[in-house]
C-alpha positions, 0 to 999 in steps of 0.5 A: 680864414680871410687872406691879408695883403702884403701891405697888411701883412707887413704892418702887422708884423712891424707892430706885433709885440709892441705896446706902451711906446713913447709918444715919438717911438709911436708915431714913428712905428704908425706914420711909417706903416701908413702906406695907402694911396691916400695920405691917411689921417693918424687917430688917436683914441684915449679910453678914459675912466669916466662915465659921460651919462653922469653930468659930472663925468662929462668930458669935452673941449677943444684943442687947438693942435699946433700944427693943424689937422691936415683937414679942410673944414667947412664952418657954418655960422648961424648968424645976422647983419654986421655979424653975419658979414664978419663970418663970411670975412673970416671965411666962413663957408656957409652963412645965414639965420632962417635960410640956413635952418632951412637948408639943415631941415631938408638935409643939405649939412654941407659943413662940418663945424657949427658956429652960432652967436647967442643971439641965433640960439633960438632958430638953432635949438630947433635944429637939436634932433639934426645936429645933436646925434652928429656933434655939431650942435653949438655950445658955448662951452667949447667956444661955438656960442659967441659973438666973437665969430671972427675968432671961432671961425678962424680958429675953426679952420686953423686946426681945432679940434672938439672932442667929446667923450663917447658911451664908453667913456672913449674920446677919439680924433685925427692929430694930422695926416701920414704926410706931416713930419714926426715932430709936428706928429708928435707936438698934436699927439701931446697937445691933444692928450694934454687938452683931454688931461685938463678937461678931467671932471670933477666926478672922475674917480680912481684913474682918470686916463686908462689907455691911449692908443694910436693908428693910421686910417688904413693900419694897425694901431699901438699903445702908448706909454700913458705917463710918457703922453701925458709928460707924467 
C-alpha cells in the first residue's frame, strides 16, 4: 500500500466526511488545504445530466468570471489588414492569416485561445483535425468568430472562460488561483455554475445538474451542496 505524505495525509483527514457544502464552506475547506509550492488553480467539475453526442444535448459557452482566472492566456487571432492590426492593439500574442495556418500545421500552438474573423474561416477550417481534439477551433457560438476582435481578445485576457461538456456529460474549468481571497473564490464559483445553469439544453431531461465538485491542483476535492451553488 503506497505511503502518503503528511501534506496528503492532512488533506485528507480535513475533508474526510464532508460533502454537500456551501459554496463558501468549500472554498473555504479547499483554498486552505491548497499548500503546494505553487499557487495551485482551484477546479471545479459539474457532472451534468446530458449526453453531448446528441446535438440537442450539447453544452457549452463562455463565462466571463469577475474576478479573472489567476492565468495568463495566450490568444491568437487569424486575421487581415485594419483587423489584424486591431488584434495586435488589444494585445493579441500571435497574429496572422496563411503564415499562421502554417506555424499550426508544423506544430508551433503557442497559444491557448483561438480567435478567428469570419471572413479567415476558410484557412482555419483546414486546421480542424489540429485545433478540434484540443478545443481551440473558433466558434461563433461562443464569441471566437467575429469581427469585433477587440472585444473577443480583450475578453479573452480578462478572464473568460469556454467550457464544454466532455463524453460523459462533465464540464470542468479553473475559477482562480489558492492565492485569491475567499470571496473573490467564491463570486467565480457561482459565476461559472450559473453561466453552465443557463446554457442547459433543449434535449436535457430529468435533472439537469447532478454533482458540482471542487478541488485544488494538488488536493482532495469536496461536493457541493447543488441548490446552494446554483442560488436555488
Amino acid at each position: 500500500m503506497a505511503k502518503h505524505g503528511k501534506r496528503t495525509t492532512a488533506a485528507r483527514a480535513a475533508f474526510a466526511g464532508k460533502s454537500n457544502l456551501t459554496v463558501e464552506d468549500a472554498v473555504k475547506l479547499v483554498k486552505a488545504n491548497a499548500t503546494a509550492k505553487f499557487d495551485e488553480t482551484i477546479e471545479i467539475s459539474l457532472n451534468l445530466g446530458v449526453d453531448p453526442r446528441h446535438a440537442d444535448q450539447m453544452v457549452r459557452g463562455t463565462v466571463n468570471l469577475p474576478n479573472g482566472t489567476g492565468k495568463t492566456v495566450r490568444v491568437a487571432v487569424f486575421a487581415r489588414g485594419a483587423k489584424a492590426e486591431e488584434a495586435t492593439a488589444a494585445g493579441a500574442d500571435v497574429v496572422g492569416a496563411e503564415d499562421l495556418m502554417e506555424q499550426v500545421q508544423a506544430g508551433n500552438i503557442n497559444f491557448d485561445r483561438c480567435i478567428a474573423t469570419p471572413d479567415m474561416m476558410p484557412i482555419v477550417g483546414r486546421l480542424g483535425k489540429i485545433l478540434g481534439p484540443r478545443n481551440l477551433m473558433p466558434n461563433p457560438k461562443i464569441g471566437t468568430v467575429t469581427m469585433d476582435v477587440k472585444e473577443a481578445v480583450e475578453s479573452a485576457k480578462g478572464g473568460q472562460v469556454q467550457f464544454k461538456a466532455e463524453k460523459a456529460g462533465v464540464v470542468h474549468a479553473g475559477v482562480g488561483k489558492a492565492s485569491f481571497d475567499e470571496a473573490q473564490l467564491v463570486e467565480n464559483v457561482r459565476a461559472f455554475v450559473n453561466a453552465v445553469s443557463k446554457a442547459k439544453p433543449t434535449g436535457a431531461k430529468g435533472t439537469y445538474m447532478k454533482g458540482v465538485n471542487l478541488t485544488s491542483s494538488m488536493g482532495p476535492g469536496v461536493t457541493l451542496d447543488v441548490a446552494n451553488a446554483t442560488g436555488n
